[in-house]
N, C-alpha and C positions, 0 to 999 in steps of 0.2 A: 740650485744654481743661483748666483747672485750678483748675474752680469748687469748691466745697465741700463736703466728703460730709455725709452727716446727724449731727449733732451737732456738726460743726463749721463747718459754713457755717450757710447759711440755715435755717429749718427751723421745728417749733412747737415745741423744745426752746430754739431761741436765738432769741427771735424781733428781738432789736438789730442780728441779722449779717443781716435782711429788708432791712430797711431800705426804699430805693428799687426794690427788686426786683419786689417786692408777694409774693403769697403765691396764685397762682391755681392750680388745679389742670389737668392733661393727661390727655389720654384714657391708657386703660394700652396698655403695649406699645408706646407710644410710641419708645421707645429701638431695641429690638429692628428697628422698622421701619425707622428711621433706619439700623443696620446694615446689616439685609439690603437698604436700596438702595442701598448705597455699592458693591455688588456687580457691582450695574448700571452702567456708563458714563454711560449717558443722563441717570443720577439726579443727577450730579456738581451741586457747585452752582455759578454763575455767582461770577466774581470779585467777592468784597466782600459774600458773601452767606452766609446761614447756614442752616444745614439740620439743628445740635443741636435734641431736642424740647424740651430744657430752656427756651430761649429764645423768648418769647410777646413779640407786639408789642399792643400797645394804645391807647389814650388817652391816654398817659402828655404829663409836660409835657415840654418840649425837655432838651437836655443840661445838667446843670450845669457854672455859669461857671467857668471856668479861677482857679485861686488866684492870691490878687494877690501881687504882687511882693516876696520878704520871706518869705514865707509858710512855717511851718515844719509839715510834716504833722504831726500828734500818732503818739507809738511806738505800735506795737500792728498788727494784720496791719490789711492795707488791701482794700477791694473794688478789684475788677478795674476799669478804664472800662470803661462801657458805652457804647454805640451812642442815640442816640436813638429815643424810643418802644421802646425794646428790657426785655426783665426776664427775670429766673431763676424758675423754677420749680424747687424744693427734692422739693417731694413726688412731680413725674414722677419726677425723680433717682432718687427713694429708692424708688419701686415696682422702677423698670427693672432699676436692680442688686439689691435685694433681696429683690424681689418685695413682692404685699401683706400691710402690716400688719396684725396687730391695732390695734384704737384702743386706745391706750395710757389708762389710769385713772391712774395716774399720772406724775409732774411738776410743772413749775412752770408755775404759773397764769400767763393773761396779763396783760400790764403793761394796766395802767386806761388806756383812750386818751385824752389830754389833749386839751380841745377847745383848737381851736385860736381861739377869742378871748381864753380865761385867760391872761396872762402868767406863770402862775406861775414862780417860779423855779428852778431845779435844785437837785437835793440839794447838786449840790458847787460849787455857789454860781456869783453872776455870770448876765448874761441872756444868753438863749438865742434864736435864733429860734423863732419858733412851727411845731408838728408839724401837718401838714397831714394827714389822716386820709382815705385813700383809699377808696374801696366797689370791694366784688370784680368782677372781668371776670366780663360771664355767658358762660354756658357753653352752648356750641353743640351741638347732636346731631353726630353723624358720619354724612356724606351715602355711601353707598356708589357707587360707579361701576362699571359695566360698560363692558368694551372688548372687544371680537373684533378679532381682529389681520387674521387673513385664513384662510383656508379651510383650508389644512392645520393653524395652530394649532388653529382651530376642533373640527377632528374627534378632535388627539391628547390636548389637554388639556380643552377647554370654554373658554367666556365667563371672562376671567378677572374678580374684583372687588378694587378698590381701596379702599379708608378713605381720605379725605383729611383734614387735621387740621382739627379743631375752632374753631381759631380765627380770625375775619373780618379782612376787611383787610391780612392777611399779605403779605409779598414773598414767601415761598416755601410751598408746601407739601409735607406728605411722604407719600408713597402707602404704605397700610401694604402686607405681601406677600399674598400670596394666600393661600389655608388650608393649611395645612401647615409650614409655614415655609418655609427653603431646602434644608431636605433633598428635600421635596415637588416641588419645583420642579426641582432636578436631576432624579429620577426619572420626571420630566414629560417634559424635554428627551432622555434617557433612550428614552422609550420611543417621542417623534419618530423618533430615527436609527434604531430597529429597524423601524417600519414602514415604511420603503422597502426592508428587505430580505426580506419575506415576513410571511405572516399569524403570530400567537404562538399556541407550540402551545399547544391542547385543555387544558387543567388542569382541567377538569370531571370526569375519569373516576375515581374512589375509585382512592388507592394502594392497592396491595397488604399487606395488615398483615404488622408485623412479629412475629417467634415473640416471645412474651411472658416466657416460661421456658429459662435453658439447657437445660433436658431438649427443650424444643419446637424451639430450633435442632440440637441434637443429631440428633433424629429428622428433619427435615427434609434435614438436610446427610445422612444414611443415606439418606432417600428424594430424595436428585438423584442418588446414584451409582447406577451401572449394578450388573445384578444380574448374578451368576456365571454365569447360562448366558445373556445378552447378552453378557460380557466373549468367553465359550468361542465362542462363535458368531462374534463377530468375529473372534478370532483364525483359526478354522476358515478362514473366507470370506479373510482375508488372505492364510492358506498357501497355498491353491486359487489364490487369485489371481499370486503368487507364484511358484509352479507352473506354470500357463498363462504367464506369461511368459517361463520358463526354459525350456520346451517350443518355445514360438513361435522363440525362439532357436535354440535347438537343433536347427530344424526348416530353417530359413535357412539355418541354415549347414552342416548336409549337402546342401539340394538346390542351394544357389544357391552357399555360398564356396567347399567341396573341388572343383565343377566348374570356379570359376574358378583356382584354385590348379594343380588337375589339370592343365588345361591350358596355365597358363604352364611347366610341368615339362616337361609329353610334349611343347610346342613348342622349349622350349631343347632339348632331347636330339635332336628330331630333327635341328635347326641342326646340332649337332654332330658326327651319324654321316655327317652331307653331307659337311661339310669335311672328316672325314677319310677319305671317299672321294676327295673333290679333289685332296686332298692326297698319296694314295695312302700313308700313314703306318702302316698297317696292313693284314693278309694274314687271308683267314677262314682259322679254326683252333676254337680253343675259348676258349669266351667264360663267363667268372670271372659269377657271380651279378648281375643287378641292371642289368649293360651288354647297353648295348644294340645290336643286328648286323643289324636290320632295318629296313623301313619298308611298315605294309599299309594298302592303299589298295582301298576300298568306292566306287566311283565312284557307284552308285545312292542310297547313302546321304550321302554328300558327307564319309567317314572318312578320315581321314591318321592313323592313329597310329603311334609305334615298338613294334618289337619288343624285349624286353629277355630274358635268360635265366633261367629258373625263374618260381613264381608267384607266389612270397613277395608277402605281400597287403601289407607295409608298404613296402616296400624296389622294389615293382615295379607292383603292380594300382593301389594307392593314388596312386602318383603318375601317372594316366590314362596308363601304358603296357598292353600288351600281352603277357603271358605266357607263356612256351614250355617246355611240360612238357617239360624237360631232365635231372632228377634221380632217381636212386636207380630205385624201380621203375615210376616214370610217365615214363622218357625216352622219347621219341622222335623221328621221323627229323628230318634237317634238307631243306628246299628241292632242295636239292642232290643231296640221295640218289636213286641210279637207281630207287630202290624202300621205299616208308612212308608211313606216315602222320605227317605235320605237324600238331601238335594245341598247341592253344594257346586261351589262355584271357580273359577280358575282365567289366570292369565292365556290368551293363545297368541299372544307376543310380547317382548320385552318382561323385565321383572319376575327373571325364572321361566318363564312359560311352559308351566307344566303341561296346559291344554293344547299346545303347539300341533300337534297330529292327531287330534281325537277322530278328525273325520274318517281316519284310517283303519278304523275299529272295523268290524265284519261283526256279524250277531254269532256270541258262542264265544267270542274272542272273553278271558276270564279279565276279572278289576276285583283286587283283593284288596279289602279297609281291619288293618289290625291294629285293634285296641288293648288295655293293658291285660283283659281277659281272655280272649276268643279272636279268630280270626274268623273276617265273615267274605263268603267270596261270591260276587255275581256274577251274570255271564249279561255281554253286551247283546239287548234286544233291538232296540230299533236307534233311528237317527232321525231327529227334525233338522233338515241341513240350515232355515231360515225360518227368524220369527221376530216378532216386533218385542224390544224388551220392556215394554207394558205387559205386556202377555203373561199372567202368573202362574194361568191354571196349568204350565206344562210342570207346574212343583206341588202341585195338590195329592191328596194322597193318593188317590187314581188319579194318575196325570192324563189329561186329555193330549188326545192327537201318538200315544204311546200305543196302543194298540191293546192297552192292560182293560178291562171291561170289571174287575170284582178287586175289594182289599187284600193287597196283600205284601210283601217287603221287597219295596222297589228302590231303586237309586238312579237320581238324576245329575247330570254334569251340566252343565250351564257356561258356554265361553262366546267372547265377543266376535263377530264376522260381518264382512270377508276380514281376510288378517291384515291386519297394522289400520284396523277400523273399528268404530266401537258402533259401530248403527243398528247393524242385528244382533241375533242371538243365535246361536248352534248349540241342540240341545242331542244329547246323549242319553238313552235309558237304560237300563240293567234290572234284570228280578235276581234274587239270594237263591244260592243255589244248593250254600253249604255252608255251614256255621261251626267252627273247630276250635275247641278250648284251647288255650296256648299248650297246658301239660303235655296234649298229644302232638306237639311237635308243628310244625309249618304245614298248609297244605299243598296239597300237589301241584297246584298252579305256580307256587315259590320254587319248592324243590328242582322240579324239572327244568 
């Protein structure tokens, strides 16, 4: 639209450029409203129709006649056509975009309105038609309107109301917006889509104030931190904790991983002293540390472990064999010998623990030691349940505190107590009871 701003269109500063328009006044906010329903879809106007607020229709007389044939405009800007019964209003214009005026005290007065029966003539000569002197449109209250759309509008926004314009007999009218403008009205919409996802929180409850002073955040941010013997405490509690789980570890994997280790070792080494009995690759003689020349079998207990030479606890006990005081001044006799004691030594916890139930023996109970020749088999005689392990003479050839009084082929077992302790000794005796070439087969103590 490119009707006239104030002072250069219509106006009470110019009032020759009124003309036919007339000069009626619009309710305010007029314009505004007309904006925010162009917003709207529904507000659109129908083809050929008008929905500026500027534009008031009235009483007016029909269009004027088309210029006759010939006809030369006079220079100078032209009004726009109008529409019949259609006219401009200058002073909505001028609130909308500029808001309201003061009444202006100064200006130029209005031209004297010429009645129209005086012909007088015009200053710049020549007759004129006569000025026809209009009386103002009166002016209408503004009827407000309520509408409720439908029940969920109803609850998130309320009843909304509408302004409709002022003026009668209109083709169109323009509904002003609701209170707020359109910011209002988004925030309306707004707060529809949040109510389908849950109630809005609580903002009833006083914030928390904020420190007023750097010194009062300062003290604040001191009083959120922990104090030195909180900081000590937790650290305490962490190492403890720390602790306990490197304990727990540690605790698994001497009763539960060294037995499974153990015993994949003492099972490969036994495989291997078979085959090379099978094999016959080898002759008893003397046997180098750590190798192993036997195989002793606990039928009561359900034991298989090998025999290896010496006790050495890494190289022999550790890996769940079997030990054979063979060294220096704890040697003694072998299986074989017409005459000694057999003494040999074992885990009773962790690392295989072949000696794990020896106390469980009874005298009579059999312990069979087979070598690549013969099988030799004892029977369990007696039991030292505790003995200090300086004490040697329980592996002498007559072992004292056995109960054996003369030479003759004894076997001692030798393990640590009470169990998961190394402090004493628990010692086990046995005499030969039965000496069986391997040709003739296993003895009865196996087979059965």
């Amino acid at each position: 639209m490119t009707g006239g701003r104030p002072g250069h269109g219509a106006g009470p500063e110019n009032p020759s450029a009124r003309g036919a328009y007339g000069g009626h006044d619009v309710a305010d906010g007029a314009f505004t409203a007309a904006v925010d329903g162009l917003a709207d879809p529904l507000n659109d106007p129908l083809p050929g129709g008008h929905t500026s607020p500027w534009f008031r229709t009235d009483t007016l007389p029909a269009a004027e006649p088309a210029p006759e044939a010939g006809h030369v405009p006079p220079p100078g800007p032209q009004q726009p056509p109008r529409a019949p019964n259609e006219r401009y209003d200058p002073a909505g214009y001028q609130r909308d975009w500029y808001g309201p005026q003061e009444p202006s005290t100064r200006g130029p007065a209005a031209a004297p309105a010429v009645p129209a029966s005086s012909g007088a003539p015009p200053s710049s000569g020549g007759p004129t038609a006569p000025v026809e002197e209009r009386a103002p449109a009166p002016a209408f209250p503004a009827e407000p309107r309520t509408e409720v759309f439908d029940a969920v509008d109803a609850e998130a926004a309320g009843p909304r109301t509408e302004v409709l314009s002022p003026v009668p007999d209109g083709p169109t009218s323009v509904p002003a917006p609701a209170p707020g403008g359109r910011a209002e009205r988004r925030r309306a919409a707004k707060a529809r889509g949040r109510r389908s996802r849950g109630p809005a929180p609580d903002r009833s409850a006083p914030a928390a104030p904020a420190p007023v002073s750097r010194v009062e955040a300062r003290r604040a941010a001191r009083a959120a931190k922990d104090s030195p013997a909180v900081v000590a405490s937790r650290l305490v509690g962490e190492t403890f904790i720390s602790l306990g789980v490197l304990m727990l570890l540690f605790v698994t994997y001497q009763l539960w991983w060294t037995n499974v280790r153990a015993e994949q070792i003492a099972g490969k080494e036994t495989s291997r002293i078979q085959d090379e009995w099978a094999s016959g690759d080898r002759r008893p003689g003397v046997f180098a540390p750590g190798e192993g020349f036997a195989i002793m079998h606990i039928p009561k207990l359900d034991v298989v472990a090998p025999i290896a030479e010496g006790i050495d606890k890494e190289k022999v006990l550790d890996r769940g064999m079997i030990g054979h005081y063979g060294e220096g001044k704890l040697k003694t006799a072998m299986p074989s010998d017409k005459k000694g004691n057999f003494a040999v030594a074992g885990h009773r916890n962790t690392h295989g623990e072949p000696f794990r139930y020896v106390n469980k023996l009874n005298p009579g109970d059999p312990i069979v030691v087979e070598t690549r020749d013969a099988y030799y088999t004892y029977e369990m005689a007696s039991i030292l349940p505790q003995t200090s392990p300086s004490n040697v003479s329980v592996i002498e050839p007559v072992p004292a505190g056995s109960g054996f009084d003369k030479p003759g082929r004894y076997l001692t077992l030798t393990t640590c107590t009470p169990e998961f302790t190394s402090t004493y000794r628990m010692i086990v005796w046995g005499k030969m009871v039965d000496e069986r070439p391997r040709s003739k087969g296993k003895p009865d103590a196996l087979v059965g």
